[in-house]
C-alpha positions as CSV (number, residue, x, y, z in Angstrom):
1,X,-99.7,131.2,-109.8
2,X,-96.0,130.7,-108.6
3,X,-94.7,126.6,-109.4
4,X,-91.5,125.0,-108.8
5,X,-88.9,125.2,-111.4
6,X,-86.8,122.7,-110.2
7,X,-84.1,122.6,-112.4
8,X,-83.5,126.4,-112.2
9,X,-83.9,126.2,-108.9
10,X,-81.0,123.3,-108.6
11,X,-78.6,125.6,-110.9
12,X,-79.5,128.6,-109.1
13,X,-78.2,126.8,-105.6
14,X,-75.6,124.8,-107.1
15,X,-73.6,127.7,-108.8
16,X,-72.0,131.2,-107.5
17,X,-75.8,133.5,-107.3
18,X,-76.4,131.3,-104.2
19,X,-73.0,131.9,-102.2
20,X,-73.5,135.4,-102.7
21,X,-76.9,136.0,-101.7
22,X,-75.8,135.2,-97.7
23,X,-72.0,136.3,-98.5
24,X,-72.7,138.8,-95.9
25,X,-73.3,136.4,-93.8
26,X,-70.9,133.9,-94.6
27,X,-70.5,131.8,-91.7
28,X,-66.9,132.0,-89.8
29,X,-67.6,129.9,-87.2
30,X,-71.1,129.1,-85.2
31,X,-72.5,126.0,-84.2
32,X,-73.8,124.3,-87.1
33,X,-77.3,124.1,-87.8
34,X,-79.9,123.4,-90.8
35,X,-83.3,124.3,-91.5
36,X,-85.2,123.1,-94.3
37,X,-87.2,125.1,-97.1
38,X,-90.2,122.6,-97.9
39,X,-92.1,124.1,-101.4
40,X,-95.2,122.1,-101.2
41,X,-96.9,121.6,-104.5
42,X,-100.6,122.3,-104.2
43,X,-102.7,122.7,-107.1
44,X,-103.4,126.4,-106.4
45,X,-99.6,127.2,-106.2
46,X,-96.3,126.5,-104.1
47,X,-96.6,127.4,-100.2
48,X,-93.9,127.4,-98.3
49,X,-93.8,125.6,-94.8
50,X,-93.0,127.8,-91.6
51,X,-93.1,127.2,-88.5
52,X,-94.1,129.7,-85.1
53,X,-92.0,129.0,-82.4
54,X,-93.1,128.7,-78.7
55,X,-93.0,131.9,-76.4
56,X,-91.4,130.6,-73.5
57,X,-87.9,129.6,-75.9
58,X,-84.9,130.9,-74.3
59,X,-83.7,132.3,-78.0
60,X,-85.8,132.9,-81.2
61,X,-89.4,133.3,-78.8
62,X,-92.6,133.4,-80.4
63,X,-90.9,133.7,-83.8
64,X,-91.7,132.3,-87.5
65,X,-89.1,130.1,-88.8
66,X,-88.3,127.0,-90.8
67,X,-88.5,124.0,-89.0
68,X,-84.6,122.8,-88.5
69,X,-82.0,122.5,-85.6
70,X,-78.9,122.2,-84.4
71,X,-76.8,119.1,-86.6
72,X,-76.0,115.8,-84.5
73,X,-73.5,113.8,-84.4
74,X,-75.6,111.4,-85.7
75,X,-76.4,113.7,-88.9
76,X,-74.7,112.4,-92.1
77,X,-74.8,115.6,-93.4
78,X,-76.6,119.3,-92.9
79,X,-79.1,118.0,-95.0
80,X,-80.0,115.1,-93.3
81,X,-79.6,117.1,-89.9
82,X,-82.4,119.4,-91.9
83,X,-84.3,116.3,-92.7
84,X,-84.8,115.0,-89.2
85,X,-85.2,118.5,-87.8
86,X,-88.7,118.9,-89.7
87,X,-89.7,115.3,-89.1
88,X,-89.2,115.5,-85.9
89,X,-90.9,118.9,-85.4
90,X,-93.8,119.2,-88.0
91,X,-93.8,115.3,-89.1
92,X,-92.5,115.8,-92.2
93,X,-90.6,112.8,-93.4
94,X,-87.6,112.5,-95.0
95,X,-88.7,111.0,-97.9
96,X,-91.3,113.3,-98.7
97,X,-88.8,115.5,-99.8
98,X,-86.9,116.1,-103.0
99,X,-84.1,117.9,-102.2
100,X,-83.2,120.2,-104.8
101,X,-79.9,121.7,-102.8
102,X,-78.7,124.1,-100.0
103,X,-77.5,127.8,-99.3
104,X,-74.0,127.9,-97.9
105,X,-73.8,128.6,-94.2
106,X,-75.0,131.6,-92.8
107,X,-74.3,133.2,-89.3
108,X,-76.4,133.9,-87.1
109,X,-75.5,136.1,-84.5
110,X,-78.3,135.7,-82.0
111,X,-78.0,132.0,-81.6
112,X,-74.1,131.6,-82.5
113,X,-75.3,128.9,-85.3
114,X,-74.1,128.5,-89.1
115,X,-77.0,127.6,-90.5
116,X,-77.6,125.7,-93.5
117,X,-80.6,126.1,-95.6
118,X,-81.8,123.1,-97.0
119,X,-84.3,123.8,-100.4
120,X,-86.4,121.1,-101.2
121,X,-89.9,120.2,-103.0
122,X,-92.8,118.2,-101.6
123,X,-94.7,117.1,-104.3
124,X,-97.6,115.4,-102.2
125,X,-98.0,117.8,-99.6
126,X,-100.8,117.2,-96.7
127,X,-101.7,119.1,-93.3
128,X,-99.4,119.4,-90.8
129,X,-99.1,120.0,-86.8
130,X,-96.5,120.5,-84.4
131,X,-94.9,117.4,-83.2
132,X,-92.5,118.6,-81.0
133,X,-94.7,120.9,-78.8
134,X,-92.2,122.3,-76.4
135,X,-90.6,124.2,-79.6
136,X,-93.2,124.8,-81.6
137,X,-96.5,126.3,-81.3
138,X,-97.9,126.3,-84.9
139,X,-97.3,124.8,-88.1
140,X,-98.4,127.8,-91.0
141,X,-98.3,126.5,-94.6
142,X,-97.8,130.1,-96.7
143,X,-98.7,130.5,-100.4
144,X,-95.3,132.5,-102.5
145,X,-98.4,134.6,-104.2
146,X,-98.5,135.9,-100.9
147,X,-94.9,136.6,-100.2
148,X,-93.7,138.3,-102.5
149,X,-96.7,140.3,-103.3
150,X,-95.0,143.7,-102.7
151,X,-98.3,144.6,-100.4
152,X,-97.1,142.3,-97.9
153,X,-93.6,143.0,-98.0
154,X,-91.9,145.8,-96.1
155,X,-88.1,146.7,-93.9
156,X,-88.5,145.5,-90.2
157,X,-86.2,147.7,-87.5
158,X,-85.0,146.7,-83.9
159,X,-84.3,148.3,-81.3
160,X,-80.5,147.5,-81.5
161,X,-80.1,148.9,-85.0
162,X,-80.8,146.5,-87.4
163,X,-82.8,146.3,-90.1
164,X,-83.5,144.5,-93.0
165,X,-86.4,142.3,-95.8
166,X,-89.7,141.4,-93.6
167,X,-92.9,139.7,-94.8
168,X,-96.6,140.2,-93.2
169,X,-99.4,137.7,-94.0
170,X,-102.3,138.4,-92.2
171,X,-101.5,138.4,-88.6
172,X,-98.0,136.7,-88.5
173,X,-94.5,138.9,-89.4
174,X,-91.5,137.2,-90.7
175,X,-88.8,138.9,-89.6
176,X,-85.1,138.2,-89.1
177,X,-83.0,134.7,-90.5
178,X,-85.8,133.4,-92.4
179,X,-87.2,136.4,-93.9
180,X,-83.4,137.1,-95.1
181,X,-83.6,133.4,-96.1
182,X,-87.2,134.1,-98.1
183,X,-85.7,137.1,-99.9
184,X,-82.4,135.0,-101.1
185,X,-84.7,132.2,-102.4
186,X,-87.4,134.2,-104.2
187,X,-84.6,136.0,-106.2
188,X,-82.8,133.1,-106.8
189,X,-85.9,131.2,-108.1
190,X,-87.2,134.6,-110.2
191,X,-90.0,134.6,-107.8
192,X,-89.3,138.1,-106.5
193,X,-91.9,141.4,-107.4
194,X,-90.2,144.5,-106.8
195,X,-91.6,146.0,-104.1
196,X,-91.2,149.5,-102.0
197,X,-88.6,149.0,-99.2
198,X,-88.8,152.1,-97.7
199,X,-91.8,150.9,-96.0
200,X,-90.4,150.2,-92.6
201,X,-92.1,148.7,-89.5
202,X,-91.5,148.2,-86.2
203,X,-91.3,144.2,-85.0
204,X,-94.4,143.7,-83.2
205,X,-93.6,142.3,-79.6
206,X,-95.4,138.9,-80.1
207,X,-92.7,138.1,-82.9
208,X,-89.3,139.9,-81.1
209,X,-86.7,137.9,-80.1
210,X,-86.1,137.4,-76.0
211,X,-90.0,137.7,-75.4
212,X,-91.1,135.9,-72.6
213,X,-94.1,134.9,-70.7
């Protein structure tokens, strides 16, 4: 049963293994943007909270994600931006959350944002639905058991040539930003079970990017 070791987890993000698991990524410019990484403590083990995004979005269609947005103005800082983003999306409030620390900025290409990831625990976690229903279409709460078993991990492909760490749990596959993100965490929290990446898979149309009703 995976739990939350916060203080390796703090360490981890606040020291030099974090900047170089997205140093490939490093952000050179973008739009800035934070999602956040809620761990949710339930009795049976940490899930992770993700998010499926509606199929009518002009980027980032039908995909799984982290709830998290663009940063406002109004944002003190990415991790407040991250804050609001989920509580206005999913409902989860801001001081739910222990914030435990962040990943550096990471580019993404397809959106022109440098996101930050925000890691945090929820201690008292409790069900949770989409709030902002033009964005999001489900709210999925994902046991790490189930991520990193190597059974449900395998290389996703597209079309345009790139590739890289994917995660299927029953009928939903994490592809993309936040599977990179996923990989970068488990390793840095020790959660990680090797597993065989030359299994490679397609990305089923429901989850591509651009799909459209």
């Amino acid at each position: 049963m995976t739990t939350v070791d916060a203080e390796r987890l703090r360490t981890a993000l606040a020291g030099p293994e974090a900047a170089a698991r997205v140093a490939d990524r490093a952000a050179q410019g973008g739009r800035p943007a934070a999602v956040l990484i809620a761990l949710a403590e339930h009795a049976e083990g940490t899930r992770i909270v993700l998010v499926e995004k509606d199929a009518r979005l002009r980027t980032h269609a039908g995909q799984v994600a982290f709830p998290g947005g663009s940063i406002e103005a109004s944002d003190a800082s990415a991790v407040a931006g991250a804050l609001r983003e989920a509580d206005e999306e999913v409902g989860l409030a801001p001081g739910e959350v222990e914030v435990l620390g962040v990943l550096p900025p990471a580019y993404v290409r397809a959106s022109d944002f440098a996101v930050t990831a925000v890691v945090g625990r929820w201690p008292t976690p409790r069900p949770l639905v989409p709030v902002d229903v033009t964005e999001i279409a489900a709210v999925h709460s994902v046991a790490v058991d189930v991520l990193v078993d190597p059974a449900n991990r395998l290389t996703w492909t597209h079309p345009a040539g790139f590739s890289g760490p994917g995660f299927v749990v029953g009928e939903l596959f994490i592809w993309g930003f936040t599977a990179y993100l996923l990989d970068g965490l488990f390793d840095l929290a020790g959660w990680t079970v090797p597993w065989d990446v030359e299994r490679v898979s397609d990305i089923p149309e429901r989850f591509r990017i651009g799909r459209r009703r």
